[in-house]
DSSP file (Angstrom, degrees, kcal/mol; ACC not computed):
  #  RESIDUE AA STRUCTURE BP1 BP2  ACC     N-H-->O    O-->H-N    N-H-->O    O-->H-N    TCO  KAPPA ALPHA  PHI   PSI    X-CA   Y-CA   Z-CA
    1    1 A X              0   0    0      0, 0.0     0, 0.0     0, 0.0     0, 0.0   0.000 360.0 360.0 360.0 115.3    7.5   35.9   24.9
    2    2 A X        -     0   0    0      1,-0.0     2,-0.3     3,-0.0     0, 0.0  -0.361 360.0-172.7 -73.0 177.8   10.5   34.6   23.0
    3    3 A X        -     0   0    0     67,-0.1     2,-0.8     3,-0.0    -1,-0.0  -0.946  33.6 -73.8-142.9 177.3   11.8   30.8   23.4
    4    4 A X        -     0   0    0     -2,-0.3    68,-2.2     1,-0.1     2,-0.1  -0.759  49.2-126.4-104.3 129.0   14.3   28.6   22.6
    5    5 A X  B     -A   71   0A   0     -2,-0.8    66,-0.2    66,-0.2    64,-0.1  -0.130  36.5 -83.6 -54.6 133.4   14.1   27.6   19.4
    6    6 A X        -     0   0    0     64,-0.9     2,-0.2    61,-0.3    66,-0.2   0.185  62.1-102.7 -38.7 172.6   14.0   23.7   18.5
    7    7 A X     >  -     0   0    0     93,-0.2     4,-1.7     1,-0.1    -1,-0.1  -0.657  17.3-112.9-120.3 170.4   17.8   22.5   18.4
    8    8 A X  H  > S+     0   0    0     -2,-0.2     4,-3.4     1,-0.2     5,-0.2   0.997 119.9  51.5 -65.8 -59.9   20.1   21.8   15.0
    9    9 A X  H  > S+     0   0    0      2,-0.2     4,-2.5     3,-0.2    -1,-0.2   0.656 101.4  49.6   3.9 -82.6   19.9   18.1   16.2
   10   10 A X  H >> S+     0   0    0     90,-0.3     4,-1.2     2,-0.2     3,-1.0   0.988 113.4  56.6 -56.8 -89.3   16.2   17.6   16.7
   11   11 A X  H >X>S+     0   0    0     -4,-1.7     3,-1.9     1,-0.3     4,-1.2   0.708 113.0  38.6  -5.5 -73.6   16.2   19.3   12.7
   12   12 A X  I 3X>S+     0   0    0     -4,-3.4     4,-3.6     1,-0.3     5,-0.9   0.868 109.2  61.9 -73.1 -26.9   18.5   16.7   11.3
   13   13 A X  I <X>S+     0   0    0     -4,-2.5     5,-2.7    -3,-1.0     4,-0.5   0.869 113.3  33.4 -12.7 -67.2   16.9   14.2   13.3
   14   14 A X  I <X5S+     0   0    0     -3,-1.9     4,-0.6    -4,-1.2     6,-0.5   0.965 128.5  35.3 -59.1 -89.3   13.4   14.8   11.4
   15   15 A X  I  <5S+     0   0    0     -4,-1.2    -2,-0.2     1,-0.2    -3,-0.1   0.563 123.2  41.6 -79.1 -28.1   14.6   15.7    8.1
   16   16 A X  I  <<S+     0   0    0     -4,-3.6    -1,-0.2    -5,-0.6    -3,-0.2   0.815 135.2   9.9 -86.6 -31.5   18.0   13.1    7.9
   17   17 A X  I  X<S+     0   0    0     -5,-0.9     4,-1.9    -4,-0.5    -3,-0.2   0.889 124.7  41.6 -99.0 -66.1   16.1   10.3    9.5
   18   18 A X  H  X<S+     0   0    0     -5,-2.7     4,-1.9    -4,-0.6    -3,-0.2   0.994 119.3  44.9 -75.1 -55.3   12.4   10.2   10.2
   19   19 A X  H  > S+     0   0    0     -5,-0.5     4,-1.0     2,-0.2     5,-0.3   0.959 107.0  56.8 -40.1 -53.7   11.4   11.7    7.0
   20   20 A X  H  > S+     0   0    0     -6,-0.5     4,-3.3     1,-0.2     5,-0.2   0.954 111.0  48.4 -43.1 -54.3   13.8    9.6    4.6
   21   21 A X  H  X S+     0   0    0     -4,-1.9     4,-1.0     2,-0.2    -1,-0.2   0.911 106.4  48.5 -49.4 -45.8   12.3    6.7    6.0
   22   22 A X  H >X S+     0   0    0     -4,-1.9     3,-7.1     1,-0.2     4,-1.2   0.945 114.6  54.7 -50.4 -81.5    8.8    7.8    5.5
   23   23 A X  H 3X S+     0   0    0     -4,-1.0     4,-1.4     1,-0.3     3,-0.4   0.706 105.7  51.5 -12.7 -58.0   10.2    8.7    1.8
   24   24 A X  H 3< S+     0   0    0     -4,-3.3    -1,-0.3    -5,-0.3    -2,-0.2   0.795 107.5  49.2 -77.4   0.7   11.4    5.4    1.3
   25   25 A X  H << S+     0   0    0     -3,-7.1    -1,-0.2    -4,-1.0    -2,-0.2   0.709 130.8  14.8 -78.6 -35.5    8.2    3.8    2.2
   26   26 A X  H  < S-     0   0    0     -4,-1.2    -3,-0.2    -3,-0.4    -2,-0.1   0.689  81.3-130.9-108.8 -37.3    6.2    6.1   -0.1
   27   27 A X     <  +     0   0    0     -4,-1.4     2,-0.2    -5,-0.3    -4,-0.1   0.606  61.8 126.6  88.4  13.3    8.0    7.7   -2.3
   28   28 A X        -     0   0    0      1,-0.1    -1,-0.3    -5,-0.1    -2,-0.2  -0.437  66.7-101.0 -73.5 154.9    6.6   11.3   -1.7
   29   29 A X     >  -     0   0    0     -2,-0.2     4,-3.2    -3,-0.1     5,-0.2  -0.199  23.0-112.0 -90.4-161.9    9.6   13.9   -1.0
   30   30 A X  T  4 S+     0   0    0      1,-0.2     4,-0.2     2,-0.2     5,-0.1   0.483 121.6  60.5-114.7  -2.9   10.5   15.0    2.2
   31   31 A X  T  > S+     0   0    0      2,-0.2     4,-0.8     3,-0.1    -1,-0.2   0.682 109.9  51.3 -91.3 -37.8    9.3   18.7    1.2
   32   32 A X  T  4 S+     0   0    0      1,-0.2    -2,-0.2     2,-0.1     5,-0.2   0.983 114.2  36.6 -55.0 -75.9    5.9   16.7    0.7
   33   33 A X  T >X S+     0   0    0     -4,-3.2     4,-2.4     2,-0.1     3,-2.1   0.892 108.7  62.7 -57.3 -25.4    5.8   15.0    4.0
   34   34 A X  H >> S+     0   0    0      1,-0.3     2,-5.0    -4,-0.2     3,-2.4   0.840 111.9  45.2 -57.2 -83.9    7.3   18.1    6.1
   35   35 A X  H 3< S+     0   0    0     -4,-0.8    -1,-0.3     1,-0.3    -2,-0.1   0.237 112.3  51.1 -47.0  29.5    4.1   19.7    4.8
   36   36 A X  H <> S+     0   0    0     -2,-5.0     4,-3.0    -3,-2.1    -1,-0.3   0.458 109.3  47.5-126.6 -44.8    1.9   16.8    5.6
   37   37 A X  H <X S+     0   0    0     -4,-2.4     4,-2.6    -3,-2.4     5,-0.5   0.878 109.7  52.4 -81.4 -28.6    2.9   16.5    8.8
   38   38 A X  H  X S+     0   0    0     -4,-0.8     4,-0.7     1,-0.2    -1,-0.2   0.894 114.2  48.5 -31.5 -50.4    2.5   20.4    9.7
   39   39 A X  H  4 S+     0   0    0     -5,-0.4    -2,-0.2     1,-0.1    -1,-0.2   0.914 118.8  35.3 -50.3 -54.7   -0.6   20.0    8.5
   40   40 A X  H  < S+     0   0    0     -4,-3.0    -2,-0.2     1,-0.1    -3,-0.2   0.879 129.8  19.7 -76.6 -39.9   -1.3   16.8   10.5
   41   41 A X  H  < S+     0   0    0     -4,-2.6    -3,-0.2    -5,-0.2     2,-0.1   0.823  81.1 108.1 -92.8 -48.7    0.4   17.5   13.4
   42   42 A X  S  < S-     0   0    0     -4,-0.7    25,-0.0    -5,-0.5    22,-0.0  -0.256  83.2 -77.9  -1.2  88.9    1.1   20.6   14.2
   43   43 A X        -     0   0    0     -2,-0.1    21,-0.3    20,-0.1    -1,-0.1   0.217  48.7-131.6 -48.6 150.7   -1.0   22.7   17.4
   44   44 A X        -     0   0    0     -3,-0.1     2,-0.4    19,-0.1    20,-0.3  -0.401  34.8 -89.5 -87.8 178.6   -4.3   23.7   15.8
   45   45 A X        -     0   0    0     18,-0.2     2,-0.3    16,-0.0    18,-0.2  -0.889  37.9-141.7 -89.3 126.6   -5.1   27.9   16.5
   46   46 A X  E     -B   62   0B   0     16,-1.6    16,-0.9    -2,-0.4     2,-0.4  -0.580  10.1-154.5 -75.6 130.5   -6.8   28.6   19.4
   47   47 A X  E     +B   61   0B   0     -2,-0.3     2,-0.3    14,-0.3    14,-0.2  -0.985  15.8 174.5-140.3 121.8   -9.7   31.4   19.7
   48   48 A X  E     -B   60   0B   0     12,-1.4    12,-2.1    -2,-0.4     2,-0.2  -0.958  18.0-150.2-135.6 113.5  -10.2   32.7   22.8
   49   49 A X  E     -B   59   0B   0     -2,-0.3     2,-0.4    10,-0.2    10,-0.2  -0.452  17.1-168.5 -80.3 158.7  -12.8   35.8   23.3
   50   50 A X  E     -B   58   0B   0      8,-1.5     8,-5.0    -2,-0.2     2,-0.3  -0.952   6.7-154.7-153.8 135.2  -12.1   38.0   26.1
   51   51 A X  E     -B   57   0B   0     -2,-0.4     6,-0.2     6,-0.2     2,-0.1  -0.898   4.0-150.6-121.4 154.3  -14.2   40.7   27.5
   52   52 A X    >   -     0   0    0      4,-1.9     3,-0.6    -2,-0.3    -1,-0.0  -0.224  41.7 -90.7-100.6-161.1  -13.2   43.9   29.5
   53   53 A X  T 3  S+     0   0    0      1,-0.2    -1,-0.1     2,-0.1    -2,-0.0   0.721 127.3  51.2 -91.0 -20.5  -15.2   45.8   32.2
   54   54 A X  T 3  S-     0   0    0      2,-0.1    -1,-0.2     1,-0.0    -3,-0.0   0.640 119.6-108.7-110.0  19.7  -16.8   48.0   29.4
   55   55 A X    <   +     0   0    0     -3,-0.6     2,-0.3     1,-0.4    -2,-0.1   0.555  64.9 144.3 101.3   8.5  -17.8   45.1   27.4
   56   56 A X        -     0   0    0      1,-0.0    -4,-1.9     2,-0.0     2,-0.5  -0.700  36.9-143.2 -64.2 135.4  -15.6   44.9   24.4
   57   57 A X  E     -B   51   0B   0     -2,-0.3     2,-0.3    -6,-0.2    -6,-0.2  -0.959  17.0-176.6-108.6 139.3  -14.7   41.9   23.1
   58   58 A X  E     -B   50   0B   0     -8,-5.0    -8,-1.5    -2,-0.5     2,-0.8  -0.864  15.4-148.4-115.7 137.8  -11.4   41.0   21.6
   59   59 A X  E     -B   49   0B   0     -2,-0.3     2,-0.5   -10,-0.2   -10,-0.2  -0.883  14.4-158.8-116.9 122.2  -10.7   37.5   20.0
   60   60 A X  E     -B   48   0B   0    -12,-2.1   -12,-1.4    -2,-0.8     2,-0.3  -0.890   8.2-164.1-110.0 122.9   -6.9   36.3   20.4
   61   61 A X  E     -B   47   0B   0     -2,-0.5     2,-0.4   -14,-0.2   -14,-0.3  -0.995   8.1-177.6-101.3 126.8   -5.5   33.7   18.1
   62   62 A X  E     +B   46   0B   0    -16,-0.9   -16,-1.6    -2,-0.3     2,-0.3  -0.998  13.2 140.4-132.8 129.5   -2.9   32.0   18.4
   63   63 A X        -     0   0    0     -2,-0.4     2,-0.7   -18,-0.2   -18,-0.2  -0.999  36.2-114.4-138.2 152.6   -1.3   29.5   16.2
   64   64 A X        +     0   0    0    -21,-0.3   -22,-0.1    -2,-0.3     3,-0.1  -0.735  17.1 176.9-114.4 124.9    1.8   28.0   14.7
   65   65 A X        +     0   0    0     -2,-0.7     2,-0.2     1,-0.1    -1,-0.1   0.740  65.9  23.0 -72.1 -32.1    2.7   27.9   11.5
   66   66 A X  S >  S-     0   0    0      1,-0.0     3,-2.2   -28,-0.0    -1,-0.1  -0.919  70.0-120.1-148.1 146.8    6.3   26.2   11.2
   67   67 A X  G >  S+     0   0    0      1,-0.2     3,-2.5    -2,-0.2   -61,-0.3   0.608 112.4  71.5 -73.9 -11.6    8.1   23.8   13.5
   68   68 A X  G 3  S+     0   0    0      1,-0.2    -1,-0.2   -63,-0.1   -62,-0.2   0.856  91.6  59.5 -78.4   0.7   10.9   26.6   13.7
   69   69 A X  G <  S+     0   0    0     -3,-2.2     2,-0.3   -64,-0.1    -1,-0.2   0.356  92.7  89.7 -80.9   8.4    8.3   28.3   15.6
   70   70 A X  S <  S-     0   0    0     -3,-2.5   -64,-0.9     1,-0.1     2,-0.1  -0.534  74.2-126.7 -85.1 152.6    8.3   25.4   18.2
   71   71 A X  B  >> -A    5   0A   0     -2,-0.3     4,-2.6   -66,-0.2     5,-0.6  -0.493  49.8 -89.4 -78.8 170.7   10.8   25.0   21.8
   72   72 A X  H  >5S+     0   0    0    -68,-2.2     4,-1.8     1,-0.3    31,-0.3   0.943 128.0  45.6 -61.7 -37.8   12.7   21.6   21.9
   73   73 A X  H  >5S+     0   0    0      2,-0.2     4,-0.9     1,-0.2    -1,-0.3   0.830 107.5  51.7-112.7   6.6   10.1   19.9   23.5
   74   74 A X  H  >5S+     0   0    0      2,-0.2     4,-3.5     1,-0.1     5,-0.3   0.780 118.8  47.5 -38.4 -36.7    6.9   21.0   21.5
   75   75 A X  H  X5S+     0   0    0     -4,-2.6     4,-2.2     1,-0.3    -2,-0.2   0.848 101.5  62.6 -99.3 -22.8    9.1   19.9   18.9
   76   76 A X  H  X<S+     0   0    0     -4,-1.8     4,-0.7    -5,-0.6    -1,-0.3   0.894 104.5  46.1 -29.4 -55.4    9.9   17.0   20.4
   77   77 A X  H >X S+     0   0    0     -4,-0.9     3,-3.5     1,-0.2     4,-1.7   0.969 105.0  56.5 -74.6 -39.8    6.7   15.8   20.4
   78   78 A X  H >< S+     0   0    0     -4,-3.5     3,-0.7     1,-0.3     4,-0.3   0.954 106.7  51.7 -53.3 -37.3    5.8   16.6   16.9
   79   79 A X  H >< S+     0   0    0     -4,-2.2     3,-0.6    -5,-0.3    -1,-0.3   0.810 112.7  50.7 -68.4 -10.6    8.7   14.6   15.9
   80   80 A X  H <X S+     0   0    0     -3,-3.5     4,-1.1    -4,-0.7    -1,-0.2   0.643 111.6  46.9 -77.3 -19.1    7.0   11.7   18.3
   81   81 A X  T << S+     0   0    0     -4,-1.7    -1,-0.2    -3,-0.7    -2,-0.2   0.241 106.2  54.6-122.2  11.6    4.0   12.0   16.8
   82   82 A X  T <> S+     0   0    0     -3,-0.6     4,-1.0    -4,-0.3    -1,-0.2   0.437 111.2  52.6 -97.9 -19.9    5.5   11.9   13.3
   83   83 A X  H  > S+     0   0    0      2,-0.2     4,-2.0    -4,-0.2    -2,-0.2   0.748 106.7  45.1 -95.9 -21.4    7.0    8.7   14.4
   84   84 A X  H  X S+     0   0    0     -4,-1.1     4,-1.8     2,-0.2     5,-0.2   0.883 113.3  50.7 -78.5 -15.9    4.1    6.8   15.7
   85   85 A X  H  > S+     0   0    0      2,-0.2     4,-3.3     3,-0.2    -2,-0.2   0.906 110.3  52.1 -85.2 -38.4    2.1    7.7   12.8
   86   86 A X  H >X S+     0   0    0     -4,-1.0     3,-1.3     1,-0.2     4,-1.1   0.957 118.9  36.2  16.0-118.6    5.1    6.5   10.7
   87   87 A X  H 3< S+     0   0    0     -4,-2.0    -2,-0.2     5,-1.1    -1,-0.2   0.380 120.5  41.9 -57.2 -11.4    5.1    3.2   12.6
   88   88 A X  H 3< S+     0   0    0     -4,-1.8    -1,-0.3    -3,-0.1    -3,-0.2   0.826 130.2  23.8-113.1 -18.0    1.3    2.4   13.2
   89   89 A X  H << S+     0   0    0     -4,-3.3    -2,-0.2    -3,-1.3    -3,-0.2   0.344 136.2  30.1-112.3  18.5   -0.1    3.5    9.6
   90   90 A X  S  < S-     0   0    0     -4,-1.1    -3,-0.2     2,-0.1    -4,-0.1   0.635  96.1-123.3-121.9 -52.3    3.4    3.0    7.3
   91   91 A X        +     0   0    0     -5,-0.4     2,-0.6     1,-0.2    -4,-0.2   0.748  61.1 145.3 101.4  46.3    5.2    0.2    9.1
   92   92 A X        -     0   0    0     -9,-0.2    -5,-1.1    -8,-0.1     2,-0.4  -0.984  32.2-166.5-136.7 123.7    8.4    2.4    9.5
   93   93 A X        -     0   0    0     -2,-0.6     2,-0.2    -7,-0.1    -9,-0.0  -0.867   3.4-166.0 -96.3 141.8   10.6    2.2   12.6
   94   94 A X        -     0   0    0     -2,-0.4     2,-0.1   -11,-0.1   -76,-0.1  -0.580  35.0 -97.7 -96.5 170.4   13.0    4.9   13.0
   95   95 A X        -     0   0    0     -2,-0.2     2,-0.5     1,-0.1    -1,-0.1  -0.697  55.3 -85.6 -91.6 167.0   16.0    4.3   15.7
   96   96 A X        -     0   0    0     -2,-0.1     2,-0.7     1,-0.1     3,-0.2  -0.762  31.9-156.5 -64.3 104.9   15.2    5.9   19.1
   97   97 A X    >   +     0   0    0     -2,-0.5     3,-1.5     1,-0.2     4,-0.2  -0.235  43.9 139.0-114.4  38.6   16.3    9.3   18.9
   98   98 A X  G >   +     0   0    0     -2,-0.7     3,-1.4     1,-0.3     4,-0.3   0.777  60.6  72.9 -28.4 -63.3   16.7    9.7   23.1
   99   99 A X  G 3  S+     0   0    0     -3,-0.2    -1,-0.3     1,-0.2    -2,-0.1   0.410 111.7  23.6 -58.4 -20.4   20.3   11.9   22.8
  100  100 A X  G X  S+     0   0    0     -3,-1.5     3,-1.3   -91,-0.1   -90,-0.3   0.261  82.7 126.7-142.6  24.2   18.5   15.5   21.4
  101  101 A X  T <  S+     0   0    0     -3,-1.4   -25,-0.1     1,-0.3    -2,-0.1   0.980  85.8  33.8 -44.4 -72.6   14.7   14.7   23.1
  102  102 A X  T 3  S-     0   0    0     -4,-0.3    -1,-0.3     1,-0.1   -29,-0.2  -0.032 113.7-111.9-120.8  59.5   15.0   18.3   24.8
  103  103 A X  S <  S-     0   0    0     -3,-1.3   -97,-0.1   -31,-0.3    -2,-0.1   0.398  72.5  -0.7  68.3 160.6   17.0   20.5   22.4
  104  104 A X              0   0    0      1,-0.1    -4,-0.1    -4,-0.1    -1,-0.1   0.100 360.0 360.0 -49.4 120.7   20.7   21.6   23.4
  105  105 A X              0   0    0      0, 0.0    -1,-0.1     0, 0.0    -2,-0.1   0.401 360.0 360.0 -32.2 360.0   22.6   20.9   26.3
């Protein structure tokens, strides 16, 4: 099942704003932090066994690898949850980024 994909917005949002601040706080690059916060944030994979009526079992994973695999508000959140982490272990406020919350009008 496709979705719709995170919006241009929401991108420059992350990557023009809440990362540069993190950057200026630390001084790691913004290639650094994307891949810290994938890391950190990011839905873990999920392992689910499933058995049929003659007793096979099949294990379905599913996980995400890159936030362009997210919808506008999965990816919403990750950018919320890049920002609190931002503000409660850096000190860095970002402005309130209200206007592209859930990806294009």
């Amino acid at each position: 099942m496709r979705h719709t994909a995170r919006s241009a917005a929401q991108n420059r949002y992350l990557f023009g704003v809440v990362y540069p601040a993190i950057r200026a706080k630390t001084g790691r690059t913004v290639a650094e932090i994307h891949d810290l916060c994938t890391l950190w944030f990011l839905p873990k994979p999920t392992i689910r066994k499933v058995s049929n009526e003659s007793g096979d079992v099949r294990v379905i994973t599913r996980a995400v690898a890159h936030t362009s695999q997210l919808s506008p508000a999965a990816f919403a959140q990750f950018v919320e949850d890049v920002r609190t982490f931002a503000k409660s272990c850096l000190g860095v406020e970002t402005e309130d980024p209200g206007y592209w919350r859930f990806g294009p009008s």
